[in-house]
N, C-alpha and C positions, 0 to 999 in steps of 0.2 A: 419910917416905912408905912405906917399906919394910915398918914395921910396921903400917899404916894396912891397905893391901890384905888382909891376911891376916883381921886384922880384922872388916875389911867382908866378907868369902866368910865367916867363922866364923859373923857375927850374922845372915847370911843365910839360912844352910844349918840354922841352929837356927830361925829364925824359920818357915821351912818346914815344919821336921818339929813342932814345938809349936802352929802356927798353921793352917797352910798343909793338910793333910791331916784335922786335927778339922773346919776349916772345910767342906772336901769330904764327907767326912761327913755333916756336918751339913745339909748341900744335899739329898744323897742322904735323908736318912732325910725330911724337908721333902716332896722329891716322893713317896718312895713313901708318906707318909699322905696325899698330896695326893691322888694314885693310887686309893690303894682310898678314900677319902669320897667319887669319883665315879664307883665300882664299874668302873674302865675295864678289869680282866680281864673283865668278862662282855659287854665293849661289840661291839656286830654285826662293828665295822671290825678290832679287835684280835682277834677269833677268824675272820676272814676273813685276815688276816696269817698267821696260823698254822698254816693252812688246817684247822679243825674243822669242820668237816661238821655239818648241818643235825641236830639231835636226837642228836649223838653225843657222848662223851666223851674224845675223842682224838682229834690232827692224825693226815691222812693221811700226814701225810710219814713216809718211811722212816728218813731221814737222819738219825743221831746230831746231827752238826754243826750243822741246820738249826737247832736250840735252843742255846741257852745255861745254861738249868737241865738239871741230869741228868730233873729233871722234869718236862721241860718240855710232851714230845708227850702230856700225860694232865694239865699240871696248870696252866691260862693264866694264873691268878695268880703261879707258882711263876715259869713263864716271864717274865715280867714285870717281875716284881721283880729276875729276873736282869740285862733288859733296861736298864731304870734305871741297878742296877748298875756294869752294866758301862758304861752311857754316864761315869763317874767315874772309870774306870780312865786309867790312866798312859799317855802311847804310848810303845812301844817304838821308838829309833832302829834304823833297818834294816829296819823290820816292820812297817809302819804300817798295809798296806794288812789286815793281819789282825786291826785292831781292831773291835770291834763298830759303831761309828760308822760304819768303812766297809761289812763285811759286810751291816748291815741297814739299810742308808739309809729303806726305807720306814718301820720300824717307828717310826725317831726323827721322820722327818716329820710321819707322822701326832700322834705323841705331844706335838712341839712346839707342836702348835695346840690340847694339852687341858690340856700343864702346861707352868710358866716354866722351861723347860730353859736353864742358865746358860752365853752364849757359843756356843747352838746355832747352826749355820749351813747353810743347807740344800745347799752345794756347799762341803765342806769340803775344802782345799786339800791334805791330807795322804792325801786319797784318791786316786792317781795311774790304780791300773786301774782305779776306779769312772769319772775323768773321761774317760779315753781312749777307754773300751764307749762309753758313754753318748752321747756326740757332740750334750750339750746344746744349743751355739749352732745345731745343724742340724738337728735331730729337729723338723719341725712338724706332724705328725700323725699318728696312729697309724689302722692297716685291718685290717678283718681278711677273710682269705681264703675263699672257698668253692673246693674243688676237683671237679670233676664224679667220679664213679665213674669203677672202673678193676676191672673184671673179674676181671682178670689177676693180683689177689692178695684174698683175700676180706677181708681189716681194712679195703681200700679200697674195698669194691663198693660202700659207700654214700656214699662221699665222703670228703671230707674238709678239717682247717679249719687256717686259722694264721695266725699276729698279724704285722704289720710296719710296723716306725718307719720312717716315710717322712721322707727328709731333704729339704732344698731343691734336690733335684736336679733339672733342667729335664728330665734325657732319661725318655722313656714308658715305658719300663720298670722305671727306678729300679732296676738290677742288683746296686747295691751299698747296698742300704737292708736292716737287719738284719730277719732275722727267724725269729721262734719257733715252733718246732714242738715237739708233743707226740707220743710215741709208744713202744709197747714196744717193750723192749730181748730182742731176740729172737735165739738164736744161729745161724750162719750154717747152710745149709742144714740149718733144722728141717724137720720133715718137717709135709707141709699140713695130715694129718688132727690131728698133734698142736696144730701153731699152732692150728687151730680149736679146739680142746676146750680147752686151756690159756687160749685167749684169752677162750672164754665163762666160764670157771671163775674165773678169776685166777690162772691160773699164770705168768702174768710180773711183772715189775716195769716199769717205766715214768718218763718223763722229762723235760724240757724242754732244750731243746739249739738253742741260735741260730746261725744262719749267714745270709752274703750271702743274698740273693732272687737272685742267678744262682743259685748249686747248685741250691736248691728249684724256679726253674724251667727246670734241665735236665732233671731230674727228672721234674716233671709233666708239665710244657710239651713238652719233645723228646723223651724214653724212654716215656714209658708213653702219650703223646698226650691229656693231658688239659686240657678249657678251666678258666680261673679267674676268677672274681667278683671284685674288690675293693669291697669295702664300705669307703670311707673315713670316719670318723667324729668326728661334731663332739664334744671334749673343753675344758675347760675347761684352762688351763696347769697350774693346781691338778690337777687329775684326771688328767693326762699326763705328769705328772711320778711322781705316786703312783704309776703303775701301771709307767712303767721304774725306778724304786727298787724295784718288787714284782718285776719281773722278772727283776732283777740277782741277788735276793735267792734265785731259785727254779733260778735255769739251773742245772742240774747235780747235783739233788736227786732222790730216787727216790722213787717214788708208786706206789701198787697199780695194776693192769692189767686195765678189765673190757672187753669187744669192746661190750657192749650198752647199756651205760651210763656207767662210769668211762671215758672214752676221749678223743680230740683235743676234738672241740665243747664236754664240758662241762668239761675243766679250762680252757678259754678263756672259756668262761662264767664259770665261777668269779675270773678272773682281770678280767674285764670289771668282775661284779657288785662286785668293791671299790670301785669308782668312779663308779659308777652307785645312781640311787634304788629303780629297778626289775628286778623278778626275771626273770632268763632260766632258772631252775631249777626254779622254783617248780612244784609237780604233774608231777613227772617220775614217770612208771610204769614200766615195765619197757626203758625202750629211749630210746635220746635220740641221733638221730643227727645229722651235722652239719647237714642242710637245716635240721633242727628249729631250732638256734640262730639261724640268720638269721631264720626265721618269726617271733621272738619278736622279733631285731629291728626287724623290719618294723611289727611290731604296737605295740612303744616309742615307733617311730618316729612313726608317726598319730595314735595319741593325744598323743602332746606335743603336733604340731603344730595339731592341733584344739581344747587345751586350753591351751594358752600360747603358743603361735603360735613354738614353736623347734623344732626338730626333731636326731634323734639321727644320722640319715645323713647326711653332705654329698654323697655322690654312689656312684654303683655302677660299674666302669668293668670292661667285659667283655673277658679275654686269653686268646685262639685258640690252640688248641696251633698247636704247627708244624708238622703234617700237616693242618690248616684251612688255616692260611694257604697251604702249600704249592700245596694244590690250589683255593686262590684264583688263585694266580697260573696256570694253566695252562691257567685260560677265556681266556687271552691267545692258547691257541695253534687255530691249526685243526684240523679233524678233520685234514688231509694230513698238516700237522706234527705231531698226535700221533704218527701209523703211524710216521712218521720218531722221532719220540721212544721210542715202543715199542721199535722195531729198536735203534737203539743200546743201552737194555739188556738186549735178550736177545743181538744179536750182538758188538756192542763197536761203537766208532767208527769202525775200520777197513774192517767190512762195511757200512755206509750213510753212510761218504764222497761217493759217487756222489752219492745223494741228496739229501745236503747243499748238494752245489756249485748243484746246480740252483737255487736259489731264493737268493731277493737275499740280501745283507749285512744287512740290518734283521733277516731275519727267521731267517735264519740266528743270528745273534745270539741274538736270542732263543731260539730253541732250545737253545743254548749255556749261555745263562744258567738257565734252567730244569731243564738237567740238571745243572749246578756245585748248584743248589738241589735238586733231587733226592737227588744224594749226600751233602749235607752233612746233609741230614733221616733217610734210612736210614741213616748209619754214627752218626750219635747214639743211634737206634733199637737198629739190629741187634746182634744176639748175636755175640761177640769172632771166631768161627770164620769169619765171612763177610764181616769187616770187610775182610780183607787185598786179598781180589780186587774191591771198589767203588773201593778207595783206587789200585791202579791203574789201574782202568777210569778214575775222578775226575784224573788226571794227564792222562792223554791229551786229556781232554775241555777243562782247563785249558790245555794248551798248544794245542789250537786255536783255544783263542777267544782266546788271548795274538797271536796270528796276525791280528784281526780289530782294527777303530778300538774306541775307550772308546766305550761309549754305559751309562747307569745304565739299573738297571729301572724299569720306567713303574713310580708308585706303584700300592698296589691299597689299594683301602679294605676292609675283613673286616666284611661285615654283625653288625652286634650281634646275639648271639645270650640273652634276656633268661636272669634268674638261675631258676635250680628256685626257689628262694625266692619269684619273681612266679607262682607256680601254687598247687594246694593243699596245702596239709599232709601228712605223709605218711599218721597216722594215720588209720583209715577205718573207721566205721560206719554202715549199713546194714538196712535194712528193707522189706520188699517183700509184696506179695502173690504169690502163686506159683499153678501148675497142674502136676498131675502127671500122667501117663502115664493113667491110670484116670479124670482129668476131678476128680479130689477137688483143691479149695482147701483150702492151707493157708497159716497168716505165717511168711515166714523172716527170720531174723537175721543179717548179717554179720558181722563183726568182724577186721582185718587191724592189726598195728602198723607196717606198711610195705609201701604199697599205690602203686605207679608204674605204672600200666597203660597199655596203648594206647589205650584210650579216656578217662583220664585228664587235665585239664589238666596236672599235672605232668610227661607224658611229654612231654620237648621234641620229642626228634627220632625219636618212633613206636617206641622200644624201651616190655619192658616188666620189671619188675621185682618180683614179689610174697611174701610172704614170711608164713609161719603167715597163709594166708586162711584161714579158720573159720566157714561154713556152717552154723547149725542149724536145725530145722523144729517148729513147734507145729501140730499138730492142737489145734483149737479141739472139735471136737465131740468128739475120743477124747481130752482131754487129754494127748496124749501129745507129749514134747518128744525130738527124735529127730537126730542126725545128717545132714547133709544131703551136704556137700560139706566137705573139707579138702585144702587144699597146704601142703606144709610151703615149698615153695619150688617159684616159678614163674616163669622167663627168656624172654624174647625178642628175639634181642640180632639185629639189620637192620643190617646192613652196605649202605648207598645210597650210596657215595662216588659221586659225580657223574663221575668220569672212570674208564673203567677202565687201569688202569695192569700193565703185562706184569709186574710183580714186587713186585704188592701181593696182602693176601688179602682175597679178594672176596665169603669164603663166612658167609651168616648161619647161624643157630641159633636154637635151640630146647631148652630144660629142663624139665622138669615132675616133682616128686614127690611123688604124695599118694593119694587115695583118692574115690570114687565110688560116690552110694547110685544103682544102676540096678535096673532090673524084670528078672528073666530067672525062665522058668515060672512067671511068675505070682505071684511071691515077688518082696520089696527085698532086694537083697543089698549087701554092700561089697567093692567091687574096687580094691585096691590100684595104682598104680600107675608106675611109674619109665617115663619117656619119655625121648627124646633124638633129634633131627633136625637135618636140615641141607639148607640148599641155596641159592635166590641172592633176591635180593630189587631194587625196581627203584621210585625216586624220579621220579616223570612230571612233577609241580610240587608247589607245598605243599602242598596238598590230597590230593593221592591217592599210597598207596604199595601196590606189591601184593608181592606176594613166591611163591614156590614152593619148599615143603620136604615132606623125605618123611622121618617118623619111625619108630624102630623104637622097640617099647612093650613092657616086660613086665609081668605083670597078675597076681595072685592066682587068679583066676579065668578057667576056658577059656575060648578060646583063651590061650594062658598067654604067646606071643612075636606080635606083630600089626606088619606094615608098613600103613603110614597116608598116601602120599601127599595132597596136597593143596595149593589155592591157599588166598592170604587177600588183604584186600583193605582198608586201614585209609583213611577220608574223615577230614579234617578242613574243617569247613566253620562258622567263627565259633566262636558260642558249641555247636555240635552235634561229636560225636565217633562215628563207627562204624567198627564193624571187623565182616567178614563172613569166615566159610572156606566149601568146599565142597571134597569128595575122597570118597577110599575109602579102607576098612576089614578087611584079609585077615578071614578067619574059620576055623573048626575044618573046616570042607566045602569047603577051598581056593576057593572062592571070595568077589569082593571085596564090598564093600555100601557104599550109599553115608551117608559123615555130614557134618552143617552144622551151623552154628550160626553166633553173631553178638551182641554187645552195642551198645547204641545209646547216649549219655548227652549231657544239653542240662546246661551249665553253668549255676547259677540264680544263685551269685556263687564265690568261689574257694572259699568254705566249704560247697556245699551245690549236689547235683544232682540230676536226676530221670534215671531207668536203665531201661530195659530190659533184657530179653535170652532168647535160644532155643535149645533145642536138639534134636534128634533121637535123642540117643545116650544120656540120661540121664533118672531116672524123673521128673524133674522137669523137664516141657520149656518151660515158660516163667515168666517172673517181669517184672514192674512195681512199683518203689518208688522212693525215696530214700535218698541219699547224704550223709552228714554229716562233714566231714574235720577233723582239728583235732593 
């Protein structure tokens, strides 16, 4: 028996190396002619894997390691072939998780369903961190996020998007459901004018990097106060599988960085369109921001269901920041118990004690409770310097209600507030008939690639947001095509919070920089102009907002610095939209003059409107056309 064993391993261990490895080989060299007779380097899905971009000749990806051929980000058959390859390779004991089986789960997935890959399995057991990310048994759907604008940093004024595996978790938030986000890798305090110019240019790099849906919604949800969309999405097991093998495959890899186009919405489109039939990219111009992607979903989604009766969204489900909710819950209290609310955080609890006792235990309570919610929403908020003195104002208030019986908060249900995506497009074109100062008709043009106005259906909540609007004018009779109006960027950010609260800010604004063809002696001239105002604004019901701000303006042309007070006045009433100002005007003879103006727009469906609009102050004081959004 002794010489038997030795034997057996001897005839073994040769049968391996003479058999055992030709044979592998021989596998290998099988698929890769199997490979290229069905051209699958040039196939839509395999250069979607590798992320090649539409008409170009190289993956976008940065990362060396993302390939397996040296040649791989310039050459998809090169890659490929490596890909094969490497599925034939050895595992190393100790190292398993660094074989290409498990590195690119997606590419072999896909590949298993165009060639006989020998002993493929599509959860391979020797992948240990592939199984444990992945959280297969749980993962039953995938969303993806729309986040509202956020002012407060400009890569987010327009939004912003992100993917997340939703697991079988019953609770509504799903806190611990992963998820993906896209964004440059930016160093810490860059300075803003540079992050802008870098970020329109590409001077960053860029990423994908997953974590919980708590972080992201502390983040949006409680720091910066932003609401979020979930777009839950019907995928096929096939198609949701592909697309966390794609994901597994990308986290961690760097990508070029554009603000305008390379950005969060389209590399999630891109990451979409692998597993989809239809284009969320398709005629992208110079700008692609995140509303745009959901537009297109929207638009996927209608036609499917009109044409095969399935549809691509299974439902949209809207999440209130926490300063929504917050001040949901405080229509709970009365006007009395606010003033008592107020008092406690301008003087502490100790000066409207008094106050407190007066009034029952129910309601007392409740006050309690609303200020324990108070604090926990500004110390998520506020900047690190003011956290210390809420934290102990927040003790004191804790141990008085520790003082009172348990009672839970009445629930409050948070009105749905619908997606930007249920409005128009952002993109905006325009045509009007026009009248100018002198009584001459002429046709104007508009053209805007990101148009959020107060007259607007897209503007949910009366803010406005405009960006390169572009005005021009044809005389018909003098042939001449002339300049009419441009904003390079045009804000109006209405601060209506419904309750005023002692240590919130209550003040809105006002942005404008651009330029103005006016009449002065009798000449068109162009007057540049930079604006900037402030003051308070005031929510009566849905319908009607007014507001009161007083801007200071500097101008090219005399008077060179102008204060502008003024009301505005914005209706929403159905399908009709107006917004009216009226104010004054400093001038060069110190005295003021008055100017008005106003747009009016009937919605004809979310793609298309009929406009007016007037003015006083500009050589062009009135115009009537349409609106075409897309």
């Amino acid at each position: 028996m002794s010489t038997i064993k030795p034997l057996i391993i001897f005839c073994t261990i040769t049968h391996f190396l003479f058999f055992g490895i030709p044979a592998q080989a021989s596998s290998a060299t099988k698929i890769l002619n199997l490979a290229e007779q069905l051209n699958l380097a040039s196939h839509p899905t395999w250069l979607k894997l590798l992320h090649y971009e539409r008409n170009t000749k190289h993956s976008v990806v940065l990362t060396k390691n993302f390939f397996i051929s040296s040649n791989g980000r310039n050459n998809p058959s090169a890659e490929l072939s490596a890909t094969i390859n490497a599925y034939f390779a050895p595992w190393e004991p100790g190292n398993m998780d660094e074989h290409a089986r498990c590195r690119f789960p997606a590419r072999y997935f896909w590949l298993s369903q165009q060639l006989p890959l020998p002993n493929y399995k599509i959860r391979e057991p020797k992948c240990q961190k592939l199984e444990n990310w992945a959280l297969f048994e749980r993962v039953k759907s995938i969303s993806l996020l729309l986040v509202s604008g956020y002012l407060g940093n400009p890569a987010s004024t327009f939004g912003h998007t992100l993917l997340k595996l939703n697991t079988d978790s019953t609770t509504d938030n799903q806190l611990f459901d992963l998820t993906l986000n896209y964004g440059a890798l930016v160093p810490e305090n860059e300075n803003t004018l540079l992050y802008v110019v870098r970020g329109l240019w590409g001077g960053y790099e860029a990423g994908f990097s997953d974590k919980y849906f708590y972080t992201q919604d502390m983040v949006y949800s409680h720091t910066e106060q932003r609401d979020i969309w979930e777009y839950k999405l019907i995928l096929s097991d096939e198609e949701r599988l592909l697309l966390i093998f794609h994901i597994w495959e990308i986290v961690g890899h760097k990508f070029g960085y554009y603000f305008l186009d390379k950005n969060c919405a389209y590399r999630l489109a891109e990451l979409l369109e692998l597993v989809i039939d239809e284009e969320l990219l398709g005629n992208v111009l110079v700008w692609y921001v995140p509303v745009e992607l959901f537009h297109r979903l929207n638009d996927i989604d209608k036609v499917r269901h009109e044409s095969i009766g399935q549809k691509l969204i299974q439902s949209v489900r809207f999440i209130p920041s926490s300063q929504r909710k917050f001040y949901q819950k405080l229509n709970l209290l009365t006007t009395e118990e606010l003033e008592i609310f107020n008092s406690i955080i301008l003087k502490g609890l100790h000066f409207s004690k008094e106050e407190l006792e007066k009034i029952s235990i129910e309601r007392r309570i409740l006050i309690l409770d609303n200020l324990l919610a108070y604090y926990e929403y500004k110390l998520l908020a506020d900047k690190p310097e003011s956290i210390r003195k809420k934290e102990e104002i927040k003790k004191q208030i804790l141990l008085a209600r520790l003082q009172l019986p348990v009672r839970s908060m009445p629930t409050i249900k948070i009105p749905d507030l619908p997606s930007p995506a249920e409005g128009s497009p952002p993109m905006e074109f325009g045509f009007n008939i026009a009248n100018e100062s002198n009584k001459d008709v002429f046709l104007r043009l508009n053209w805007s690639p990101f148009k959020k106005e107060l007259i607007g259906s897209n503007s949910l909540e009366g803010d406005e947001l405009v960006v390169f609007d572009l005005t021009v004018g044809i005389h018909k009779d003098e042939h001449k095509i002339f300049l009419d109006q441009l904003d390079f960027i045009r804000v109006i950010n209405l601060n209506t919070l419904p309750i005023q609260l002692a240590d919130e800010n209550h003040w809105s604004w006002k942005l404008r920089v651009g330029a103005d063809r006016i009449e002065k002696e009798g000449k068109y001239r162009y007057d540049g102009v930079v604006s900037f105002g402030a003051g308070y604004a005031w929510e009566w019901n849905k319908n009607l907002i007014t507001y009161g701000i007083a801007d200071i303006s500097a101008h090219t042309l005399a008077p060179y610095v102008r204060l502008r007070p003024h009301l505005g006045f914005r209706f929403d009433w159905r399908k009709t939209r107006a917004w009216f100002y009226l104010g004054t005007e400093s001038a060069s003879d110190n005295k003021f003059y008055e100017v008005w103006g106003g747009k009016i727009q009937y919605q004809l469906t979310d793609r298309y409107a009929f406009y007016a609009e007037f003015s006083n102050e500009k050589a062009t004081q009135s115009s009537i056309g349409l609106k075409w959004y897309w």
